[in-house]
N, C-alpha and C positions, 0 to 999 in steps of 0.2 A: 564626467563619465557616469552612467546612470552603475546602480549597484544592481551585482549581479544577484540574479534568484536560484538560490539553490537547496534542496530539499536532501535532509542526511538520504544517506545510501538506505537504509533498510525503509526509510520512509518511503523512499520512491521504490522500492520494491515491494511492498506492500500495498500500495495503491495501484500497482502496476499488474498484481497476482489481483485485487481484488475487482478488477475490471477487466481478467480475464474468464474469470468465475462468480460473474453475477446471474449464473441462472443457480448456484449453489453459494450464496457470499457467508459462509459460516466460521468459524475461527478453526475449527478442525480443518473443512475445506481450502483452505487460505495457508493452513501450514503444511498440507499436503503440498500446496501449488508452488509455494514457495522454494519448499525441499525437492520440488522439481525444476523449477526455476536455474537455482542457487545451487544447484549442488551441497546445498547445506543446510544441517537441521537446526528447526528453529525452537528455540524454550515457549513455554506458553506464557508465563513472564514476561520475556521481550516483548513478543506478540501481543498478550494484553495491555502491556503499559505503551507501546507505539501506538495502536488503535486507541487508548483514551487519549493520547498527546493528541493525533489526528483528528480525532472527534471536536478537541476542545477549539483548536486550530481552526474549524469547522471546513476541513478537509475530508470529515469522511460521519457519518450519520449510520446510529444505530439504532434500530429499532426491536422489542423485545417483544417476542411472543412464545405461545403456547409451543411446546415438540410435539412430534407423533408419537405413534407408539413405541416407537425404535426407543425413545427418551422417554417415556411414563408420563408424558403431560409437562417432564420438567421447563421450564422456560430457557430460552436461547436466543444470544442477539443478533439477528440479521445486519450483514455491515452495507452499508452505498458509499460510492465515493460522489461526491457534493458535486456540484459544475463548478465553486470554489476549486476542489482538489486537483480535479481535472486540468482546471487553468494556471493550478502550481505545477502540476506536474508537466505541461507542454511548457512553459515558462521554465522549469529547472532541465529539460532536456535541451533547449534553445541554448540555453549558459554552458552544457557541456560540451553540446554541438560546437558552439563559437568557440573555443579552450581546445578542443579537440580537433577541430581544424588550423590551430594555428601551433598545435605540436605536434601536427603529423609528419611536417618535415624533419623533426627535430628527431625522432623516434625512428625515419626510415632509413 
Protein backbone atom coordinates (compact mmCIF):
# COMPACT_ATOMS: atom_id res chain seq x y z
CA UNK A 1 0.00 0.00 0.00
CA UNK A 2 1.76 3.29 -1.03
CA UNK A 3 1.92 5.74 2.07
CA UNK A 4 -0.37 8.31 2.46
CA UNK A 5 0.55 12.14 1.74
CA UNK A 6 -0.56 14.18 4.33
CA UNK A 7 0.20 17.84 5.19
CA UNK A 8 -0.80 19.06 9.17
CA UNK A 9 -3.93 20.93 9.16
CA UNK A 10 -2.67 24.52 9.56
CA UNK A 11 -0.22 23.68 6.83
CA UNK A 12 -2.66 23.11 4.45
CA UNK A 13 -4.36 26.03 5.43
CA UNK A 14 -1.89 28.19 4.91
CA UNK A 15 -0.99 27.34 1.70
CA UNK A 16 -4.55 27.18 0.80
CA UNK A 17 -5.15 31.27 2.21
CA UNK A 18 -1.94 31.87 0.51
CA UNK A 19 -3.08 30.85 -2.99
CA UNK A 20 -6.07 32.56 -2.51
CA UNK A 21 -4.29 35.93 -1.79
CA UNK A 22 -1.53 35.95 -4.27
CA UNK A 23 -2.30 39.34 -5.55
CA UNK A 24 -1.52 40.42 -1.74
CA UNK A 25 0.72 37.22 -0.24
CA UNK A 26 1.91 39.17 2.86
CA UNK A 27 1.89 37.67 6.35
CA UNK A 28 -0.55 40.25 7.61
CA UNK A 29 -2.56 39.61 4.53
CA UNK A 30 -2.44 35.64 5.12
CA UNK A 31 -3.57 36.04 8.76
CA UNK A 32 -6.34 38.21 7.84
CA UNK A 33 -7.57 35.31 5.23
CA UNK A 34 -6.97 32.82 7.46
CA UNK A 35 -9.04 34.38 10.34
CA UNK A 36 -11.51 34.38 7.52
CA UNK A 37 -11.05 31.04 6.48
CA UNK A 38 -10.99 29.34 9.96
CA UNK A 39 -13.06 31.17 11.96
CA UNK A 40 -9.98 31.59 13.96
CA UNK A 41 -7.27 33.91 14.91
CA UNK A 42 -3.95 33.19 14.15
CA UNK A 43 -0.61 34.18 16.49
CA UNK A 44 1.99 35.67 14.28
CA UNK A 45 4.35 32.94 15.80
CA UNK A 46 2.49 30.08 14.45
CA UNK A 47 2.28 31.83 11.31
CA UNK A 48 5.97 32.75 11.14
CA UNK A 49 7.30 29.53 12.24
CA UNK A 50 4.74 27.32 9.64
CA UNK A 51 5.93 29.54 6.82
CA UNK A 52 9.79 28.93 7.59
CA UNK A 53 8.83 25.03 8.23
CA UNK A 54 7.21 25.50 4.55
CA UNK A 55 9.85 27.49 3.04
CA UNK A 56 12.35 24.94 4.15
CA UNK A 57 10.15 22.04 3.02
CA UNK A 58 10.38 24.11 -0.29
CA UNK A 59 6.62 24.28 -0.23
CA UNK A 60 6.33 27.80 -0.19
CA UNK A 61 9.34 30.63 -1.22
CA UNK A 62 9.85 34.07 0.27
CA UNK A 63 11.03 36.75 -1.22
CA UNK A 64 12.07 40.20 0.54
CA UNK A 65 11.75 43.57 -0.49
CA UNK A 66 11.45 47.16 -0.04
CA UNK A 67 7.57 48.38 1.75
CA UNK A 68 5.97 51.56 0.62
CA UNK A 69 5.20 54.32 2.32
CA UNK A 70 2.47 52.83 4.41
CA UNK A 71 5.94 50.81 5.96
CA UNK A 72 8.67 53.68 5.75
CA UNK A 73 10.91 51.76 3.31
CA UNK A 74 10.72 48.87 6.08
CA UNK A 75 11.45 45.45 4.33
CA UNK A 76 8.63 42.58 4.06
CA UNK A 77 8.45 39.10 2.80
CA UNK A 78 6.43 38.28 -0.04
CA UNK A 79 5.24 34.45 0.37
CA UNK A 80 4.44 32.00 -3.17
CA UNK A 81 3.59 28.86 -2.76
CA UNK A 82 6.17 26.61 -5.05
CA UNK A 83 4.62 24.12 -7.79
CA UNK A 84 6.32 21.57 -5.02
CA UNK A 85 3.57 23.10 -2.46
CA UNK A 86 1.00 22.97 -4.75
CA UNK A 87 1.56 19.29 -5.50
CA UNK A 88 1.59 18.49 -1.74
CA UNK A 89 -1.24 20.15 -1.23
CA UNK A 90 -3.46 18.33 -4.19
CA UNK A 91 -1.68 15.09 -2.99
CA UNK A 92 -2.67 15.69 0.71
CA UNK A 93 -6.42 16.72 -0.39
CA UNK A 94 -6.49 13.34 -2.68
CA UNK A 95 -5.48 11.28 0.98
CA UNK A 96 -8.39 13.03 2.57
CA UNK A 97 -10.68 12.78 -0.12
CA UNK A 98 -9.96 8.79 -0.13
CA UNK A 99 -10.36 8.58 4.08
CA UNK A 100 -13.23 10.67 3.65
CA UNK A 101 -15.10 8.62 1.16
CA UNK A 102 -14.69 5.66 2.80
CA UNK A 103 -16.21 7.27 6.32
CA UNK A 104 -18.89 8.74 4.81
CA UNK A 105 -20.92 5.76 5.45
CA UNK A 106 -19.92 5.33 8.68
CA UNK A 107 -20.80 8.91 9.81
CA UNK A 108 -24.31 8.95 7.92
Amino acid sequence: MPQAVVLGEFEQFVLSALLLIEDEPYALRLREELGRLTGRSVSRGALYRTLDRLESKGYVRAAVEKGGPARRGHLRRRFTVTARGRQMLRASRDTWMAIWNEVAGVLD
